[in-house]
N, CA, C and O of each residue as an XYZ file, in Angstrom:
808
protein
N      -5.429    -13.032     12.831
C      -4.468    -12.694     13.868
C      -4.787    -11.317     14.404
O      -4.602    -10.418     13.583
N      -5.470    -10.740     16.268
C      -5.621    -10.189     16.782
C      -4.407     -9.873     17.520
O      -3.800    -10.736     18.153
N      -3.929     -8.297     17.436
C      -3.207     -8.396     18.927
C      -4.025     -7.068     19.488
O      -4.564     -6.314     18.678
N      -4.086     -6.833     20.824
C      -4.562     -6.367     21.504
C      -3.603     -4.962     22.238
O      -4.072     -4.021     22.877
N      -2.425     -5.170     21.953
C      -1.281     -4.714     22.102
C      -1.250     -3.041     21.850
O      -1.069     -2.812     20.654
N      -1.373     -1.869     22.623
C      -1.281     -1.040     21.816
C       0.194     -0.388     21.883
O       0.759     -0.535     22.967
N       0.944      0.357     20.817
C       2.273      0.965     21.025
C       2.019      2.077     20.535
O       1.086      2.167     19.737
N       2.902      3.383     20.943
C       3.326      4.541     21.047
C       4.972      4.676     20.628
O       5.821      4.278     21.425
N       5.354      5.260     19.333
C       6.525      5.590     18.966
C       6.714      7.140     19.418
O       5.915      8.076     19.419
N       7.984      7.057     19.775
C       8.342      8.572     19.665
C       9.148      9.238     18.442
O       9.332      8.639     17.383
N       9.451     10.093     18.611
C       9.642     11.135     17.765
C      11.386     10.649     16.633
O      11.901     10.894     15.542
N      11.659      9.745     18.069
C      13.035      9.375     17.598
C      12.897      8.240     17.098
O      13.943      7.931     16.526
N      11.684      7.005     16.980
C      11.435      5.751     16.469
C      11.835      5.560     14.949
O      11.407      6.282     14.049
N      12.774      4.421     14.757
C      13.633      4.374     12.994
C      12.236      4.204     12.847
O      11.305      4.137     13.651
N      12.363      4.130     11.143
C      11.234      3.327     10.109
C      11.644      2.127     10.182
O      10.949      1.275      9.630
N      12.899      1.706     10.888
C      12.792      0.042     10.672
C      12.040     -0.583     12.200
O      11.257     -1.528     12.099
N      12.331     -0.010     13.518
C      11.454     -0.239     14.526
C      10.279     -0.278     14.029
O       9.740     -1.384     14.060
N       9.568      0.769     13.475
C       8.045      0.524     13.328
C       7.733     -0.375     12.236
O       6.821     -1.200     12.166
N       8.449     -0.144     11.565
C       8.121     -2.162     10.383
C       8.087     -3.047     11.325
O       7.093     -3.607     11.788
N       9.214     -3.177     11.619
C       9.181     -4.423     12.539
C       8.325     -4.692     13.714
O       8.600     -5.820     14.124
N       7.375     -4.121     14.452
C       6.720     -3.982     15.450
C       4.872     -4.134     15.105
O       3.910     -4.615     15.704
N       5.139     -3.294     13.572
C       3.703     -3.081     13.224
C       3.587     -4.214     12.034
O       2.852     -5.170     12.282
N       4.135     -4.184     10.992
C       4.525     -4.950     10.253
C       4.449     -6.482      9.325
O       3.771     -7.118      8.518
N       5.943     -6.498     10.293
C       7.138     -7.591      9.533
C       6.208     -8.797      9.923
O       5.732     -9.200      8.862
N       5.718     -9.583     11.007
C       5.033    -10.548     10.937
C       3.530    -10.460     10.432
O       2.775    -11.428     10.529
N       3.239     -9.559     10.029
C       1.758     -9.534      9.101
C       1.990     -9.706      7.645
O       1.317    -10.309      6.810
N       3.041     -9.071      7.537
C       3.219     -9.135      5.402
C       3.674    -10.476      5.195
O       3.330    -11.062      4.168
N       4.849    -11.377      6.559
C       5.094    -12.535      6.282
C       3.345    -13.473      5.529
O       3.064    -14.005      4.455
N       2.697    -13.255      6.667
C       1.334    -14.256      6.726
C       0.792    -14.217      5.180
O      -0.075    -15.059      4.944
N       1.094    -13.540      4.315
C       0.492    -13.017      2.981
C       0.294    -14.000      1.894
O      -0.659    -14.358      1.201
N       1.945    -14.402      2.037
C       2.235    -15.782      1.231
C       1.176    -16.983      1.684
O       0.668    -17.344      0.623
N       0.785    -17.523      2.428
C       0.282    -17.829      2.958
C      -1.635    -17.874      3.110
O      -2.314    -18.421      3.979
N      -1.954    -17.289      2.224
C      -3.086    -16.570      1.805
C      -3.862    -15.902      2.731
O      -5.086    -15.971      2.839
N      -2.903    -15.095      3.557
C      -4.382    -13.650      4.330
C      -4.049    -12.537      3.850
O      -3.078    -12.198      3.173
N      -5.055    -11.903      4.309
C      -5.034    -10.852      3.685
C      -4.868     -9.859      4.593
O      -5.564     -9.934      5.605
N      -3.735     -8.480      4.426
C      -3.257     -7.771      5.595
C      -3.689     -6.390      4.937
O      -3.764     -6.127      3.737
N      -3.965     -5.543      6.071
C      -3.807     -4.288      5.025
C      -3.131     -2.911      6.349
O      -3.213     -2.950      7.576
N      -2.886     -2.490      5.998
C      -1.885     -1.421      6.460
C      -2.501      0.274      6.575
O      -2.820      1.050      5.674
N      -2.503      0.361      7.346
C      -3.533      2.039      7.095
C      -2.976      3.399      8.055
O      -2.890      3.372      9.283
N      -2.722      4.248      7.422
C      -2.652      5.419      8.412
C      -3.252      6.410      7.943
O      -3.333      6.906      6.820
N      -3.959      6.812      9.637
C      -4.763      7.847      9.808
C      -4.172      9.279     10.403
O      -3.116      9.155     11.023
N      -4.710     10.622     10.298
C      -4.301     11.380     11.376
C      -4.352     12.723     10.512
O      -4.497     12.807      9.292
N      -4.196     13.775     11.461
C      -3.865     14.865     10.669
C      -2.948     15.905      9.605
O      -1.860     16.163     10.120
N      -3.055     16.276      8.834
C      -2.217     16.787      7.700
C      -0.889     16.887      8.603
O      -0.764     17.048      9.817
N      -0.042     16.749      7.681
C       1.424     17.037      8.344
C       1.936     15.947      9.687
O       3.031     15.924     10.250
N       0.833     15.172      9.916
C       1.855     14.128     10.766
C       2.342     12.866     10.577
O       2.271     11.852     11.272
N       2.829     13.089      9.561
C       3.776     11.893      8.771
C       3.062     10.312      8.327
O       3.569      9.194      8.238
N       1.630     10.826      8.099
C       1.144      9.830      7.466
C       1.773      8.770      6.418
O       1.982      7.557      6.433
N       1.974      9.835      5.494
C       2.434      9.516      3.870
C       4.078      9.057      4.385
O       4.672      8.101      3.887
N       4.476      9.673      5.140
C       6.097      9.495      5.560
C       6.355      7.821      6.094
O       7.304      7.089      5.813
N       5.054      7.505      7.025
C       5.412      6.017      7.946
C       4.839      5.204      6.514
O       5.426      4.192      6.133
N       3.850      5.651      5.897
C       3.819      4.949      4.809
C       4.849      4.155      3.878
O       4.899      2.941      3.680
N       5.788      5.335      3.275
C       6.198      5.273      1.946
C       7.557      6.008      2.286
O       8.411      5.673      1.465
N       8.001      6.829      3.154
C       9.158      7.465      2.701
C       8.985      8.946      2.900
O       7.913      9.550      2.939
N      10.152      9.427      3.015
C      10.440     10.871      2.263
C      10.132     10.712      0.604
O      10.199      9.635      0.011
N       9.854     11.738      0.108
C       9.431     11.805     -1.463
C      10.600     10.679     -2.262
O      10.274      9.840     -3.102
N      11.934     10.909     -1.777
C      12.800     10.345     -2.643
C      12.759      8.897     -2.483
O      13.492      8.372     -3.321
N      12.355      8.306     -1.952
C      12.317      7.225     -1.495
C      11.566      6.265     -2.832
O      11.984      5.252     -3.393
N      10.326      7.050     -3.039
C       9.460      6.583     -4.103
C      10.254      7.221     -5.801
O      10.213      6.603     -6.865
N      10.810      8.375     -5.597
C      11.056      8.782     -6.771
C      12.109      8.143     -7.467
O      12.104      7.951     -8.683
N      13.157      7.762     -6.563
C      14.305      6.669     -6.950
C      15.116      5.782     -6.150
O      16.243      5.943     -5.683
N      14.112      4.570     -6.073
C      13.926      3.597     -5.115
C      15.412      3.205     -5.003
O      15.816      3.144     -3.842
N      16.382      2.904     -6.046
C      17.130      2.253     -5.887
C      18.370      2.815     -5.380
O      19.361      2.267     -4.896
N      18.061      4.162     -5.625
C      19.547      5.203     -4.529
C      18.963      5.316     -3.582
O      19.828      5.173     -2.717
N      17.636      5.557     -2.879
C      17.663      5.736     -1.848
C      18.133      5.381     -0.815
O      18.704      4.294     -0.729
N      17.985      6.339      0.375
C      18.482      6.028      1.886
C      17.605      4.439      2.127
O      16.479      4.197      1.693
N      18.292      3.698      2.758
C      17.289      2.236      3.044
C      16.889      2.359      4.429
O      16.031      1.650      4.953
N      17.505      3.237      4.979
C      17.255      3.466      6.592
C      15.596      4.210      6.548
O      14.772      4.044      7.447
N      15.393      4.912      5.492
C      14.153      6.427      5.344
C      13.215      5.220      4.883
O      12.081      5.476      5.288
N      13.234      4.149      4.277
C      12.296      3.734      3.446
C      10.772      3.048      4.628
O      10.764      2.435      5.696
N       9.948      3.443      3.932
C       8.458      3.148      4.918
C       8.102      2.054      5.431
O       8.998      1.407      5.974
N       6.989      1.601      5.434
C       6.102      0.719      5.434
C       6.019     -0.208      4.474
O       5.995     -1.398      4.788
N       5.971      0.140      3.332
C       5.095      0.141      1.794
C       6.712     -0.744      1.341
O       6.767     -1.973      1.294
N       7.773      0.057      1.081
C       9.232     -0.462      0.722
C       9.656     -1.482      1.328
O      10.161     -2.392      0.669
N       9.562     -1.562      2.599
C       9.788     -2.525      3.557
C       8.994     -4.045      3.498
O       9.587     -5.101      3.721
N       7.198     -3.932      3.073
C       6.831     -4.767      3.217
C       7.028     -5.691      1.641
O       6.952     -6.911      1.498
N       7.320     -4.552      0.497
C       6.971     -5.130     -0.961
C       8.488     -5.704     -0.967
O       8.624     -6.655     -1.738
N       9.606     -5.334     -0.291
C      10.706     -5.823     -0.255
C      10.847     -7.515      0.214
O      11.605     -8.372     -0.242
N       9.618     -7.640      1.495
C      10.061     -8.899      2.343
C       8.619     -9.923      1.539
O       8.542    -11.127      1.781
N       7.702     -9.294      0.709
C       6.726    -10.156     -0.036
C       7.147    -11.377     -0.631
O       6.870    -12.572     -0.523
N       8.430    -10.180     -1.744
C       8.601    -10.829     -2.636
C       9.929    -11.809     -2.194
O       9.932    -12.973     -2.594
N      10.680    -11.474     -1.637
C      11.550    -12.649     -0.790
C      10.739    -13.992     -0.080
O      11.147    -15.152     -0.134
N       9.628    -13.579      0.519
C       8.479    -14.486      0.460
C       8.423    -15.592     -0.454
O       8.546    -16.787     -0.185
N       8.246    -15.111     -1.439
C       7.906    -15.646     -2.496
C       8.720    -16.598     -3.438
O       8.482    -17.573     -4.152
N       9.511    -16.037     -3.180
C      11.236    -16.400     -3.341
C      11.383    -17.343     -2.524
O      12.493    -17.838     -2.723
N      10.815    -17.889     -1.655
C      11.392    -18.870     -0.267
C      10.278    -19.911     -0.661
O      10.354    -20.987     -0.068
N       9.255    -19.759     -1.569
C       8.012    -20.775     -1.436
C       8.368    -21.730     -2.188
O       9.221    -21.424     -3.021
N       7.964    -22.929     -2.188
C       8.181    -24.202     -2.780
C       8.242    -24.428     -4.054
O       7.244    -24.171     -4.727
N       9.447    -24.972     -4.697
C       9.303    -24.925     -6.162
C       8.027    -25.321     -7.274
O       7.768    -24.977     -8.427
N       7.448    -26.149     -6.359
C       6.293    -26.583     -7.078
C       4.770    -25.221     -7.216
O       3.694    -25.149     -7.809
N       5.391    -24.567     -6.488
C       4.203    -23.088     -6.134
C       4.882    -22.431     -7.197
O       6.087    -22.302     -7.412
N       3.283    -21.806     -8.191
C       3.460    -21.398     -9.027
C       2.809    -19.882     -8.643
O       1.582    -19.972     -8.609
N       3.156    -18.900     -8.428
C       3.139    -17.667     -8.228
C       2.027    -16.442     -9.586
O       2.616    -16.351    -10.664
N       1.078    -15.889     -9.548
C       1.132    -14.377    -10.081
C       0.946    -13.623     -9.201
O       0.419    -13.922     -8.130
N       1.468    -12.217     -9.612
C       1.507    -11.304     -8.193
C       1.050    -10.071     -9.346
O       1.369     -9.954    -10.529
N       0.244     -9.289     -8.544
C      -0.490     -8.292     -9.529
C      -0.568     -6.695     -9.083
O      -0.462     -6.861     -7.868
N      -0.659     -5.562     -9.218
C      -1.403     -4.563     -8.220
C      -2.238     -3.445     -9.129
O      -2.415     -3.203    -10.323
N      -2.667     -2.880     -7.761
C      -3.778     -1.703     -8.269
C      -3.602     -0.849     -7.953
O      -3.277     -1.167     -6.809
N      -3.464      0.784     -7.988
C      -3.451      1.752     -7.259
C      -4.601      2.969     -7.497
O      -4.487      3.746     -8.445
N      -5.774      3.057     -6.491
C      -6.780      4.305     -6.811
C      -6.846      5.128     -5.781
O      -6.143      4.952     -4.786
N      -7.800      6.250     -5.909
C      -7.938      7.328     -4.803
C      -9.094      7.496     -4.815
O      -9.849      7.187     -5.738
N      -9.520      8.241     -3.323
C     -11.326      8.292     -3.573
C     -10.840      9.784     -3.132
O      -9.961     10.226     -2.391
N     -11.933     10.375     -4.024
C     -11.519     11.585     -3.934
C     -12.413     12.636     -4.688
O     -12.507     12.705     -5.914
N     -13.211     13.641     -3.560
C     -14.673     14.149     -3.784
C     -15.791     13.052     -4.443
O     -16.426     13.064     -5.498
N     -15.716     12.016     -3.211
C     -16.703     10.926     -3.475
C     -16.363     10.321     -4.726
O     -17.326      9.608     -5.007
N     -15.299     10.213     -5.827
C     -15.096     10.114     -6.482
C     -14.073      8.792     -6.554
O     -13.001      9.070     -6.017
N     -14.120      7.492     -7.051
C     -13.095      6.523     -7.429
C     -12.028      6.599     -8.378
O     -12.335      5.827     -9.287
N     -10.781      7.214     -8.659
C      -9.855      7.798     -9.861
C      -8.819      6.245     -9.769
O      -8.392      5.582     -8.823
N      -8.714      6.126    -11.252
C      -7.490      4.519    -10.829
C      -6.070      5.577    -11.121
O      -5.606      6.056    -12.155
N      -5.867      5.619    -10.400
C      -4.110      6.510    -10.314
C      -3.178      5.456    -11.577
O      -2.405      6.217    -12.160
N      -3.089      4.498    -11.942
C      -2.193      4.121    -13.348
C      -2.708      4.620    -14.532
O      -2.208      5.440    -15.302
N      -3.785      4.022    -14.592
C      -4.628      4.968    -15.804
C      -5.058      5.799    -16.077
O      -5.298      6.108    -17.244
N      -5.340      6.544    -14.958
C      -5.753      8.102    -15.220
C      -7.233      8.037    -15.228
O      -7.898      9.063    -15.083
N      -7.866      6.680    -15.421
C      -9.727      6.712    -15.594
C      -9.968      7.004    -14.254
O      -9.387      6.560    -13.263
N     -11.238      8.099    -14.357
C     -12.126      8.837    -12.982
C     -13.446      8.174    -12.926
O     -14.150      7.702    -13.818
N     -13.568      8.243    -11.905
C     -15.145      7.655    -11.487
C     -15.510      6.933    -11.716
O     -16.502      6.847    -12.439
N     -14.806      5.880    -11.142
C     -14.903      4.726    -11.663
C     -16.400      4.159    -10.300
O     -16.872      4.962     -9.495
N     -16.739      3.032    -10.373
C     -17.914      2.069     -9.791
C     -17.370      1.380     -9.201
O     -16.189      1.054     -9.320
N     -18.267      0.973     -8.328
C     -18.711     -0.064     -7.251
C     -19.309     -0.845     -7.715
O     -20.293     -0.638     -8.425
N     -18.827     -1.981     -7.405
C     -19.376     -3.235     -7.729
C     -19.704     -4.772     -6.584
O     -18.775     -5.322     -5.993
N     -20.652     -5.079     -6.509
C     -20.807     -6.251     -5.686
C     -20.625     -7.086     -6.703
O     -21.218     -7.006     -7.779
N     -19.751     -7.966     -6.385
C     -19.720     -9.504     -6.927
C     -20.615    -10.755     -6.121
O     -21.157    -10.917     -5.028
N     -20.499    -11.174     -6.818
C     -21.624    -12.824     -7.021
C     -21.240    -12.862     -5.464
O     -22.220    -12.665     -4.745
N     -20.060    -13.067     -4.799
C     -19.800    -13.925     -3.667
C     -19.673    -12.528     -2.271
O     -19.170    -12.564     -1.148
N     -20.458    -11.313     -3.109
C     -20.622    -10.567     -2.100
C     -19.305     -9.833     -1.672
O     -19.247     -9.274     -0.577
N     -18.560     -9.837     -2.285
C     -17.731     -9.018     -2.368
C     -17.591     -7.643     -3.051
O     -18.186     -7.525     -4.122
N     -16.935     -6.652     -2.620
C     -17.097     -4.939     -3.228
C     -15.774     -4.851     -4.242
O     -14.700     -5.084     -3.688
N     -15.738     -4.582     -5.475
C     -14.735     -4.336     -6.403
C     -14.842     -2.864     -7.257
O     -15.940     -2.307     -7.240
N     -13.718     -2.224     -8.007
C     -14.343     -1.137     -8.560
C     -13.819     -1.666     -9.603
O     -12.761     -2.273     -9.769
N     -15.059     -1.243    -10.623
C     -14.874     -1.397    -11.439
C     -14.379     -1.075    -12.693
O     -14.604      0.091    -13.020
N     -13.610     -1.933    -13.709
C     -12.510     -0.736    -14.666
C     -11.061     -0.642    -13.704
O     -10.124     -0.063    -14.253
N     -10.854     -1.114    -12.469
C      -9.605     -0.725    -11.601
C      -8.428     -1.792    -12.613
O      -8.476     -3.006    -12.813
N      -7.332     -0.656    -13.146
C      -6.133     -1.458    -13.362
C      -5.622     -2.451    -12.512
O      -5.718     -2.387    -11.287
N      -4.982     -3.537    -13.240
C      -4.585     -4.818    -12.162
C      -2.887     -4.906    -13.315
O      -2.866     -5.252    -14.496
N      -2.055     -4.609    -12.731
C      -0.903     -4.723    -13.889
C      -0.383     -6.148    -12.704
O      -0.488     -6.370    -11.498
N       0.193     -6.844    -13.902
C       0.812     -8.219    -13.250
C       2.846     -7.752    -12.999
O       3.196     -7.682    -14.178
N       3.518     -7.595    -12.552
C       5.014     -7.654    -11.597
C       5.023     -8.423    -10.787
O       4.198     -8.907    -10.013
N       6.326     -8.564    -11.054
C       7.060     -9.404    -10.528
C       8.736     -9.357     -9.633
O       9.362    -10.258     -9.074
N       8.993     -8.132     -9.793
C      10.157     -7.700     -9.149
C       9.872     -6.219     -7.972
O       9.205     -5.311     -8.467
N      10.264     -6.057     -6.797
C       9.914     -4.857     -6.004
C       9.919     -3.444     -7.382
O       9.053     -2.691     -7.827
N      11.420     -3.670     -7.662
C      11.513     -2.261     -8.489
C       9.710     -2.321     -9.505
O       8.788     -1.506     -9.496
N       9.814     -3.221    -10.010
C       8.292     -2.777    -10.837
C       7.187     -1.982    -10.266
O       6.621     -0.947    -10.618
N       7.018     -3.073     -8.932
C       6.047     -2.034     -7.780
C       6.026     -0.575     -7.522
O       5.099      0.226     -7.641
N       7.833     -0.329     -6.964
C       8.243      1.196     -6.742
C       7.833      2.003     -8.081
O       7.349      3.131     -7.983
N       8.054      1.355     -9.402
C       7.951      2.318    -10.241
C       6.227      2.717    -10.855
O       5.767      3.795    -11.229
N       5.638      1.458    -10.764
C       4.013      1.877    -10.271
C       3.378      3.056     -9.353
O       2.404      3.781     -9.554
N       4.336      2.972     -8.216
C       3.827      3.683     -7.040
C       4.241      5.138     -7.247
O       3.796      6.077     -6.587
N       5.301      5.246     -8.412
C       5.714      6.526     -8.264
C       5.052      7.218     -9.528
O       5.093      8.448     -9.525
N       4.474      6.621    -10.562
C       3.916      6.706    -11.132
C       2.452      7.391    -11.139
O       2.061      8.390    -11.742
N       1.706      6.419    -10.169
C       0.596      6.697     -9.163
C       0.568      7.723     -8.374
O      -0.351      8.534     -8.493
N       1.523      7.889     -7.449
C       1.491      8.983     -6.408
C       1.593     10.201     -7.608
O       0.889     11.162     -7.300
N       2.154     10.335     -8.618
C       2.439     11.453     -9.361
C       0.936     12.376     -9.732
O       0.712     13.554    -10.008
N       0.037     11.063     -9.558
C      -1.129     11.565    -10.097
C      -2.298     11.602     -8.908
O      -3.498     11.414     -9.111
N      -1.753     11.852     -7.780
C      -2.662     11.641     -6.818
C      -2.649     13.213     -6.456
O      -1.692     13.904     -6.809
N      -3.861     13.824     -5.659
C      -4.397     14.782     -5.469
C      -4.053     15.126     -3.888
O      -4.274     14.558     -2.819
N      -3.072     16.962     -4.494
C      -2.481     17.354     -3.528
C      -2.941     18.929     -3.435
O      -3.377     19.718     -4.273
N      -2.579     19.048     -1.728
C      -3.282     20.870     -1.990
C      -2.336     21.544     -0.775
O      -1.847     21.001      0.216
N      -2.262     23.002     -1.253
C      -1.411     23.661      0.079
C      -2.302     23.743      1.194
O      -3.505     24.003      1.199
N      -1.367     23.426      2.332
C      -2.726     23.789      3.263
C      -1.674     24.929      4.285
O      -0.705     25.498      3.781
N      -2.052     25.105      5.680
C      -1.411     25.798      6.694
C      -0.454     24.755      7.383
O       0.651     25.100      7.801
N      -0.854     23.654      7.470
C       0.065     22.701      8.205
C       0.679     21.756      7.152
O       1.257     20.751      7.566
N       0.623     21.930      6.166
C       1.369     20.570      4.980
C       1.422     21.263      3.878
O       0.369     21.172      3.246
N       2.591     22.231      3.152
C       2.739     21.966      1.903
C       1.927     21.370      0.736
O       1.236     21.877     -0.147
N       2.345     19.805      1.136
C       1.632     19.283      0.104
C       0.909     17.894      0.849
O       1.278     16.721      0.900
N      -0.055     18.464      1.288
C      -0.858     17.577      1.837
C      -1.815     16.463      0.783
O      -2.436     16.887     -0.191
N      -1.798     15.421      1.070
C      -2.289     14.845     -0.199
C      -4.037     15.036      0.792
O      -4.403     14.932      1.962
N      -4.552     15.299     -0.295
C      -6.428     15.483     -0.607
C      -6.993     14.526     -0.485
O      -8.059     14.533      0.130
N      -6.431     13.262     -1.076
C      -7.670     11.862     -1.445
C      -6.821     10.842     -0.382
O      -5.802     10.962      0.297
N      -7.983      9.594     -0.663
C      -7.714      8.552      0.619
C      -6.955      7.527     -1.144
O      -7.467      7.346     -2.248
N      -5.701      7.148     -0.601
C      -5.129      6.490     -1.462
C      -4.889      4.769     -1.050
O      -4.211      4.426     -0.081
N      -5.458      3.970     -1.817
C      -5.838      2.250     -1.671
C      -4.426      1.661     -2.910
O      -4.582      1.589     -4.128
N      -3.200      1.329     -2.194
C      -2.647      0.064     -3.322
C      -2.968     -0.901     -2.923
O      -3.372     -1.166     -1.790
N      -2.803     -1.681     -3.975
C      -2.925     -3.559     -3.441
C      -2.138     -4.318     -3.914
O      -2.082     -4.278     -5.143
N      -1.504     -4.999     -3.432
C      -0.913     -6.094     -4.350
C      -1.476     -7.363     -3.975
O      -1.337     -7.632     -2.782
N      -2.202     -8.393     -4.831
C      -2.392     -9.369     -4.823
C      -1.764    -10.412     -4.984
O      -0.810    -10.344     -5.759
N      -2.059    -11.728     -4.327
C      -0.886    -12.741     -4.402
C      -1.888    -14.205     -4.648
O      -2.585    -14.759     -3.797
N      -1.697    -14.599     -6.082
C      -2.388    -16.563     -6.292
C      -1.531    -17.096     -6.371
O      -0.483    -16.641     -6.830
N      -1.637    -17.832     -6.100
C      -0.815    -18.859     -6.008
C      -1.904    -20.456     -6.403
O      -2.900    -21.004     -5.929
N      -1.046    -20.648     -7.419
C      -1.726    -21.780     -8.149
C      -1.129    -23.346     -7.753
O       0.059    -23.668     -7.805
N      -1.838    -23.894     -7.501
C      -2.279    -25.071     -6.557
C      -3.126    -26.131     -7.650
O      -4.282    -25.934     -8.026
N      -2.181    -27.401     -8.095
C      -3.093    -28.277     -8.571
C      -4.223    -27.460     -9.378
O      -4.025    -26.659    -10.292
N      -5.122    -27.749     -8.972
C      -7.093    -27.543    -10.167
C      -7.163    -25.602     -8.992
O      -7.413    -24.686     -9.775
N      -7.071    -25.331     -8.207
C      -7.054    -24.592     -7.611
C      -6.050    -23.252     -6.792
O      -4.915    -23.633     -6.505
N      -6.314    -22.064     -6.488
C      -5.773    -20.910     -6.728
C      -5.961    -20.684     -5.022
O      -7.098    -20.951     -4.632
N      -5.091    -20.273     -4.068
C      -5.024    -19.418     -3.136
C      -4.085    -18.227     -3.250
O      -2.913    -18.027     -3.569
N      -5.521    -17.277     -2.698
C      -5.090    -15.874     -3.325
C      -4.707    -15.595     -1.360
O      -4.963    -16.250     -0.350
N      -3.826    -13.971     -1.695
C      -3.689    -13.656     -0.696
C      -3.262    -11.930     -1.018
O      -2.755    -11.655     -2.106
N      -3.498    -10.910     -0.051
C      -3.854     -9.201     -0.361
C      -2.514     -8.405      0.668
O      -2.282     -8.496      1.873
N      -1.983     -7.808     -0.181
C      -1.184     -6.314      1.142
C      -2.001     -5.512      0.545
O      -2.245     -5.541     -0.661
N      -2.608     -4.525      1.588
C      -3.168     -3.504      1.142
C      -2.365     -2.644      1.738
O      -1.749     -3.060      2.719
N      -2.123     -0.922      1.207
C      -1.404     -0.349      2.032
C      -2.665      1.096      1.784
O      -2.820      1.624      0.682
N      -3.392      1.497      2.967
C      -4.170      2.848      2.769
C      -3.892      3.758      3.301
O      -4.279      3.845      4.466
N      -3.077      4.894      2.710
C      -2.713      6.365      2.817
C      -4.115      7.385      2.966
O      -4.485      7.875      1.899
N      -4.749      7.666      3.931
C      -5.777      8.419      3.835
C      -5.637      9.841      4.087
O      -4.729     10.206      4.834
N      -6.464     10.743      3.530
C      -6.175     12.059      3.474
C      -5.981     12.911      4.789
O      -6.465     12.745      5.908
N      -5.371     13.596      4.445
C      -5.396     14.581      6.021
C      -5.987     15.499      6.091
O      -6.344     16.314      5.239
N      -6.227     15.382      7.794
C      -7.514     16.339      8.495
C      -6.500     17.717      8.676
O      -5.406     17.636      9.234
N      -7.133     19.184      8.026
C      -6.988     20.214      8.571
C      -6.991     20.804     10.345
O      -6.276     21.536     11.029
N      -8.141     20.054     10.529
C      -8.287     20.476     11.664
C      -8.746     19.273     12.748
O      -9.344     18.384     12.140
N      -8.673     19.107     13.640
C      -8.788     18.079     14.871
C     -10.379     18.029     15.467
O     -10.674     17.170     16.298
N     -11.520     19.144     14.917
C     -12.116     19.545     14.937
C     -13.096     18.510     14.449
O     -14.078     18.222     15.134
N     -12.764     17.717     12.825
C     -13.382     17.209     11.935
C     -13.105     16.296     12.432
O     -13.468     15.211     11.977
């Protein structure tokens, strides 16, 4: 699914407009086995991590939070698993995720704490790293508490325009099989937080 469509939010745009616009009909397709992934780019301090995920509190204690503040990331792991929840009794579900950072050329799995981790081509030509935690959940809260977990250990630095600008390009995933008779359709949210540019320059 192409759209060609480009949009411009302003300053006053909710986090639920931009779910819904950028979004809400891509994370639906998931169940479904495609694979979506979610990415923001741009410079330190312009609310990368924010359209992502939230204000900090958002991740730190998912379940008081404001629901109006909540991101991308909250929004989509919220409507997955309702997804999932709606699929046919005979669909047998695992749902799994990963969270790493690349960071000074470096692969770190943010649950475990293992650094430098590898690249790997698989048989069918596919790129995996290798050693990457895969924890199996099943409820949003499990996710949130992964993510806050993760972000805790992700790599941050003062800069002139961001406090706490995060340093590394940050990859979650949650994976979705779905078991089928003799056979498995898998399906991916990726959500990629990438680091911010100092300068406009780079």
């Amino acid at each position: 699914m192409c759209s060609r469509r480009r949009r411009v939010f302003d300053t006053d745009a909710s986090q639920e407009e931009v779910y819904e616009i950028v979004a809400e009909r891509r994370v639906a397709l998931v169940v479904h086995g495609y694979n979506v992934c979610l990415l923001a780019y741009g410079q330190t301090g312009s609310g990368k991590t924010h359209t992502i995920f939230g204000p900090a509190g958002v991740i730190d204690d998912w379940e008081r939070s404001n629901e109006t503040q909540h991101g991308l990331a909250p929004r989509a792991i919220r409507d997955f698993f309702e997804g999932v929840a709606r699929a046919p009794a005979e669909s047998q579900f695992i749902v799994s995720l990963s969270y790493c950072e690349v960071y000074n050329d470096s692969v770190n799995d943010l649950l475990s704490g293992r650094k430098n981790l590898s690249l790997r081509e698989t048989s069918d030509q596919r790129v995996k790293v290798d050693g990457l935690t895969s924890e199996v959940v099943s409820t949003p809260m499990e996710v949130m508490s992964a993510l806050a977990r993760g972000n805790a250990s992700r790599a941050t630095a003062a800069m002139k325009m961001n406090s706490r600008s995060s340093r590394s390009h940050a990859i979650f995933m949650l994976s979705l099989n779905e078991l089928r008779g003799e056979g498995v359709e898998t399906g991916k949210l990726v959500f990629v937080d990438l680091a911010g540019m100092e300068s406009s320059k780079k």
